[in-house]
C-alpha positions as CSV (number, residue, x, y, z in Angstrom):
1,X,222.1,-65.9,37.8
2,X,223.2,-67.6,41.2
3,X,221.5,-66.3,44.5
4,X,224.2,-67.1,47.6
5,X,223.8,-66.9,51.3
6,X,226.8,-66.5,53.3
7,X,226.6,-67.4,57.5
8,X,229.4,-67.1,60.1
9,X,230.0,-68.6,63.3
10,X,232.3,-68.6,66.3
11,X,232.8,-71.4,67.7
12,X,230.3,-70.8,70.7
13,X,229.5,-73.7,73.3
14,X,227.4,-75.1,71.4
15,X,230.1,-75.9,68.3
16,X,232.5,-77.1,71.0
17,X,232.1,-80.9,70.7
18,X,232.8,-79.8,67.1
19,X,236.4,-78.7,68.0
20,X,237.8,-81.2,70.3
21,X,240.5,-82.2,67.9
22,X,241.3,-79.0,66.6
23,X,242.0,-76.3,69.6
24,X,242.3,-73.4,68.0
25,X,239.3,-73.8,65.6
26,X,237.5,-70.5,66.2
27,X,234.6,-70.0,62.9
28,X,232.5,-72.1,60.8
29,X,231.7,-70.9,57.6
30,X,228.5,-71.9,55.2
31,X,227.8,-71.0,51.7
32,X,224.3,-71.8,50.5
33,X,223.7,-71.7,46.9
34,X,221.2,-72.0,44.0
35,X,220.4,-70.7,40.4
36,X,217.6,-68.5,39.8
37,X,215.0,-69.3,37.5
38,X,213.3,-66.3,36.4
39,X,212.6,-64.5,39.9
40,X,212.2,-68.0,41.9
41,X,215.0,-70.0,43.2
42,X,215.8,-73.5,41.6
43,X,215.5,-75.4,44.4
44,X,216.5,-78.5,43.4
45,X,220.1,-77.2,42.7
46,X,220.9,-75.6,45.8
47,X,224.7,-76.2,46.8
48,X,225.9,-76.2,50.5
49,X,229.5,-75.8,51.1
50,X,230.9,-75.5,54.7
51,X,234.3,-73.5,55.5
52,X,235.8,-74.4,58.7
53,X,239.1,-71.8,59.8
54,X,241.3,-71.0,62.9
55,X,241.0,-67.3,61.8
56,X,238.2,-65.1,63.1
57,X,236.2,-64.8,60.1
58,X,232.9,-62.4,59.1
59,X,230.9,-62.7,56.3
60,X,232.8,-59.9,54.2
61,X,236.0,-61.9,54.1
């Protein structure tokens, strides 16, 4: 089984050095990710991936 933790963020002041190259960047995404072993996470497997999108994005899509 894989546990996952979805986080969202508009791209508030403190993102905007982030977006200087890209104007209408407006959410950062971030998938965290790791197997469970039992009823504890393996945490020496945990995956990160980062989404980055000019749509205004929540966690549900």
């Amino acid at each position: 089984m894989e546990g996952q933790l979805h986080i969202v963020s508009d791209m508030c002041d403190g993102l905007a050095n982030l977006s200087f190259d890209w104007k209408e960047l407006r959410t950062l995404g971030i998938v965290a990710s790791a197997k469970m072993e039992g009823d504890e996470f393996n945490t020496n497997g945990i995956s990160i991936r980062y989404y980055i999108s000019s749509a205004e994005l929540t966690p549900e899509n």
